[in-house]
C-alpha positions as CSV (number, residue, x, y, z in Angstrom):
1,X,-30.7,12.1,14.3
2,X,-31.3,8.6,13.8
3,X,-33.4,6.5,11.5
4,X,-34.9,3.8,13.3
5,X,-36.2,1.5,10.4
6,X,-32.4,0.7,9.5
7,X,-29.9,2.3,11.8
8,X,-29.0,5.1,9.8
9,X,-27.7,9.0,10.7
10,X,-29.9,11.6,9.1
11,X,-28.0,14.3,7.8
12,X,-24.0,15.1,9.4
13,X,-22.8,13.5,12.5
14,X,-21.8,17.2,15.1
15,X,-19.0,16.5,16.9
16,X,-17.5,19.1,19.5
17,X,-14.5,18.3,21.8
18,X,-15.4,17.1,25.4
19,X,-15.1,20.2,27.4
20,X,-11.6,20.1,30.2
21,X,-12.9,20.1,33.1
22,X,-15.4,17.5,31.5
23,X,-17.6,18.5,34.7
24,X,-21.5,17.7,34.5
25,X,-22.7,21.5,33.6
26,X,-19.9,22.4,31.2
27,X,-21.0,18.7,29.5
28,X,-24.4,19.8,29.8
29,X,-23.6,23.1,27.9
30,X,-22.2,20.7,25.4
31,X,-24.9,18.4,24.7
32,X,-27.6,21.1,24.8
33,X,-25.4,22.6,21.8
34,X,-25.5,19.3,20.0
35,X,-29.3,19.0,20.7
36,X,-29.9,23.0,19.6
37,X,-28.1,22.2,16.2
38,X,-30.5,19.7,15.0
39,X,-33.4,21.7,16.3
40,X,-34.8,18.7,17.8
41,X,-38.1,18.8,20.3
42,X,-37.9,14.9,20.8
43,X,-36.8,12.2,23.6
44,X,-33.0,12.2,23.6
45,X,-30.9,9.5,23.9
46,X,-27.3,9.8,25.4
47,X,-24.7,7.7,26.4
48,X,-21.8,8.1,28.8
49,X,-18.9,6.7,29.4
50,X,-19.7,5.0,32.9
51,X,-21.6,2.5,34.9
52,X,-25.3,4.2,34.4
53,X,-28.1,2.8,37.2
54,X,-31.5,4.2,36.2
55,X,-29.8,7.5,34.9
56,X,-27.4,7.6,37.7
57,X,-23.6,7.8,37.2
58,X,-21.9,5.2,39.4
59,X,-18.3,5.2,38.0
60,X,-16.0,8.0,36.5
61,X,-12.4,6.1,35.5
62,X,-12.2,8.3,32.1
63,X,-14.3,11.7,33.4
64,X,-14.2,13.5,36.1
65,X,-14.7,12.4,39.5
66,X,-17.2,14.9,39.9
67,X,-20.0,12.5,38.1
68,X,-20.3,10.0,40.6
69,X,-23.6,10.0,42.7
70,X,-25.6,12.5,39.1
71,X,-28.8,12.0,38.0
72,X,-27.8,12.3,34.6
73,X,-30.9,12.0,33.1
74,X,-32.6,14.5,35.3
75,X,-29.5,17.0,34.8
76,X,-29.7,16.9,30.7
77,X,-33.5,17.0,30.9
78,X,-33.5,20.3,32.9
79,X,-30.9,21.4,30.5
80,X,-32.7,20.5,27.3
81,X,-35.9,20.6,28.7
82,X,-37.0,17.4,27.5
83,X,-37.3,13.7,27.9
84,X,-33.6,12.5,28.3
85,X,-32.8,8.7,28.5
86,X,-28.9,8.0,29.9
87,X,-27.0,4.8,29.2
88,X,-23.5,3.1,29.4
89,X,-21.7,4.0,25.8
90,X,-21.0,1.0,25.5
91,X,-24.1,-0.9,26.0
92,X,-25.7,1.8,23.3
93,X,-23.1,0.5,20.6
94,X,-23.9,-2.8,21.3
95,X,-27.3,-2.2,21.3
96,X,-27.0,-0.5,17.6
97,X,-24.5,-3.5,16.2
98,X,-26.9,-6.7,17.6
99,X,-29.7,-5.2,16.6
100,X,-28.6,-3.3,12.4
101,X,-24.7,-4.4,12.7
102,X,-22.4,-7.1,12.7
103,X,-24.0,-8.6,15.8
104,X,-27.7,-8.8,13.6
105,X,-29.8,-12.2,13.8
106,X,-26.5,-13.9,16.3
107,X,-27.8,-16.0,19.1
108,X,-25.8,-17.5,22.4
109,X,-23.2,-15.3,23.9
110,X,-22.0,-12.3,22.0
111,X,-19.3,-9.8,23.3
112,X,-19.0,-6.2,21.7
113,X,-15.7,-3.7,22.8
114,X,-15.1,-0.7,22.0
115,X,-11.6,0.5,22.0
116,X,-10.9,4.5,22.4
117,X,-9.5,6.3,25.5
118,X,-10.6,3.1,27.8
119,X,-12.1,-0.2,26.8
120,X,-15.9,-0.6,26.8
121,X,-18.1,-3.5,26.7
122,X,-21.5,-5.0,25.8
123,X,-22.8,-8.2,27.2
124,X,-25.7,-10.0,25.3
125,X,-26.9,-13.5,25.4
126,X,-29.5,-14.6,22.9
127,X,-30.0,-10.6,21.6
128,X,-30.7,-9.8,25.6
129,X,-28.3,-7.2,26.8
130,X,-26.5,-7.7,30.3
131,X,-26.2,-3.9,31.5
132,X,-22.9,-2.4,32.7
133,X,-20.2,-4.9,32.5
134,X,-17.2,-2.8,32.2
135,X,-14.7,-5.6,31.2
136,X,-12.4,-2.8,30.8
137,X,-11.8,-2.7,34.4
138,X,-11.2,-6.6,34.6
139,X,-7.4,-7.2,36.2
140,X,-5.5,-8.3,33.4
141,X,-1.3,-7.9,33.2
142,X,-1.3,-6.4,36.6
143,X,-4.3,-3.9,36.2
144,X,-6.9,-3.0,34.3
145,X,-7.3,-4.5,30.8
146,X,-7.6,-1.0,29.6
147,X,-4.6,0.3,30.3
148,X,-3.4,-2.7,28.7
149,X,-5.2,-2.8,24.9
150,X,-6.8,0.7,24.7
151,X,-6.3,2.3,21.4
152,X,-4.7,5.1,23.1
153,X,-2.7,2.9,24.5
154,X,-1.1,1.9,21.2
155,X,-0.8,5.1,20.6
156,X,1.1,6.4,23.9
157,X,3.4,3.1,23.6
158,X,4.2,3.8,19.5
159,X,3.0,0.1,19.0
160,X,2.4,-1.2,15.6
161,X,-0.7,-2.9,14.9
162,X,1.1,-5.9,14.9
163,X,2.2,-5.4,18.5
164,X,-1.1,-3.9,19.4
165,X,-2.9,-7.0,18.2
166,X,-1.1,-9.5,19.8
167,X,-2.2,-7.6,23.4
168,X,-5.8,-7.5,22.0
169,X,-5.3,-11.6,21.4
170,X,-4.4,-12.0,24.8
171,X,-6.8,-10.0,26.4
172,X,-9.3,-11.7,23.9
173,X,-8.4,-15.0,25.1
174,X,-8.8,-14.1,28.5
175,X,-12.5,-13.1,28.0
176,X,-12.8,-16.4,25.8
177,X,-11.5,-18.3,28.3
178,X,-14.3,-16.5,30.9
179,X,-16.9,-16.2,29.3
180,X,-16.7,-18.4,26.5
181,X,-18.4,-16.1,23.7
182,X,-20.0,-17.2,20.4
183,X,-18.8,-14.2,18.8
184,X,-16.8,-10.6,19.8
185,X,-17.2,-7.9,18.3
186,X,-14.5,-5.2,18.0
187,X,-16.0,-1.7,18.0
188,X,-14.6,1.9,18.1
189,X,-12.8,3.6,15.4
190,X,-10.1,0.6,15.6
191,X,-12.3,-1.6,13.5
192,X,-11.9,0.3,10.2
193,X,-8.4,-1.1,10.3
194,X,-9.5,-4.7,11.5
195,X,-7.3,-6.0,8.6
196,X,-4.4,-4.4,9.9
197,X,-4.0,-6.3,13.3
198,X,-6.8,-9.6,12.2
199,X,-4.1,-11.6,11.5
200,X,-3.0,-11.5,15.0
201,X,-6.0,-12.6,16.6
202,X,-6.0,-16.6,17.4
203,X,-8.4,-16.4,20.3
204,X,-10.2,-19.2,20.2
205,X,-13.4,-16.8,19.4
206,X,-15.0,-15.5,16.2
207,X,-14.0,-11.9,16.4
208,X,-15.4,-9.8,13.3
209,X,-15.2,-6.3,13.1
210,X,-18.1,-3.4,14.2
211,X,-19.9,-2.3,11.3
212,X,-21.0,1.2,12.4
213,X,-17.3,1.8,14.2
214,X,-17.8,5.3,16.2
215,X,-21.4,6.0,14.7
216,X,-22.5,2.7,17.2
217,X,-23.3,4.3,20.2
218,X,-25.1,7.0,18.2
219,X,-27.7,4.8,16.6
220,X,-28.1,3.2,20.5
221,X,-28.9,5.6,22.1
222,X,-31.9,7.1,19.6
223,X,-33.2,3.4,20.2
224,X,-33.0,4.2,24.1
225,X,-34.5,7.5,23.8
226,X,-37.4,5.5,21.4
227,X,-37.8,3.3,24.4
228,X,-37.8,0.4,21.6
229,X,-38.0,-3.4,22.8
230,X,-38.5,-4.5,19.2
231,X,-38.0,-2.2,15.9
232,X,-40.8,-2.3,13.5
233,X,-40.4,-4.7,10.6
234,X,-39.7,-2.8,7.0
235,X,-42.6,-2.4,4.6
236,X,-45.1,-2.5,7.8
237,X,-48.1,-0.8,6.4
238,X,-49.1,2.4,7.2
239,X,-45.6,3.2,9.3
240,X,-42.9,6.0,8.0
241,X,-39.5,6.0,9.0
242,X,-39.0,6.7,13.0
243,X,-36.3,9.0,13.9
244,X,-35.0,9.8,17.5
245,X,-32.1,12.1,18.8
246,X,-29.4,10.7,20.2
247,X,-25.8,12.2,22.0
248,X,-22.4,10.2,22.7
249,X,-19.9,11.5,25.0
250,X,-17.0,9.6,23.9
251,X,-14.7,7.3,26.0
């Protein structure tokens, strides 16, 4: 669960392993676990690994194929039996780090990645969030950028942060050079060690670490499953602290 006055897990974060095959009922199975061990009754927020239209799953490069064409949200609602809001993973983290992380109070163009088993995005321009860009996928060194810069990537290849920075720099300067960004944001758990690869980034950008690292997407999606447009201000009168649910399935 999820404080909503200042971004904040209540209580232990639950982890369990995504489920091989990761089809959409063993998942479900999964996330109704997650749900049952907090006891919650509430919306639920969850976000997934894909491009996510109106709760449906339109892209499945890190889970299985099966996903494409589900109403996600209507298949975790008749599993949890209750309100279930669906978004992009990445779009929740950067949801969570513009509006309590390192992205907070940052106007003009902002990028936020985050780096795990494939690359995900966020796209926001003046604190307005461009759904579903997937700049992961972008052709870059003869394919994806992913397969390129993802942390598992560095780990597959044995690269050292060093040499894992520099391909981050490159692929960094690539979106610079797009989309010309007043700030990126590196997300995932890749951005506790930040100072191990920072000194390789020359961009041309402001790149700054996440502040929430794999918690992100978390925090995101209980302000999805809130349905919030703008968070209450602290010390309102007469308001306690909201708290929502949400679920991550990792990428």
């Amino acid at each position: 669960m999820v404080d909503l006055e200042v971004g904040a897990l209540v209580g232990e974060r639950q982890k369990i392993e995504t489920p091989t095959p990761s089809t959409p009922d063993e998942v479900a199975v999964v996330v109704k676990e997650i749900v049952g061990h907090f006891e919650w009754t509430g919306p639920v927020g969850v976000t997934f690994p894909a491009i996510v239209k109106e709760g449906v799953i339109l892209s499945a490069a890190n889970v299985d194929q099966s996903w494409i064409g589900v109403h996600a949200d209507e298949l975790f609602g008749r599993s949890l039996g209750l309100p279930v809001v669906v978004l992009n993973d990445a779009d929740a983290a950067g949801l969570a780090e513009m509006t309590f992380g390192a992205g907070r109070g940052r106007t003009g163009v902002v990028i936020v990645l985050t780096f795990g088993t494939g690359v995900g995005s966020a796209l926001f321009n003046d604190g307005v969030l461009v759904p579903n860009t997937e700049f992961g996928f972008l052709r870059f060194r003869g394919g994806p950028a992913e397969r390129y810069v993802a942390a598992r990537v560095k780990k597959d290849d044995n690269l050292s942060w060093k040499e894992w920075g520099d391909r981050v720099n490159d692929y960094l300067g690539y979106l610079n050079r797009v989309f010309s960004p007043n700030l990126i944001i590196l997300g995932g758990g890749v951005s506790r060690r930040f100072g191990d690869f920072a000194s390789r980034l020359s961009c041309g950008a402001e790149v700054i670490p996440a502040e929430f690292e794999n918690q992100a997407g978390i925090i995101g999606a209980a302000m999805a499953a809130a349905g919030l447009q703008a968070l209450p201000k602290k010390g309102s009168v007469g308001r306690g602290p909201r708290r929502e649910s949400g679920a991550q399935i990792g990428r």
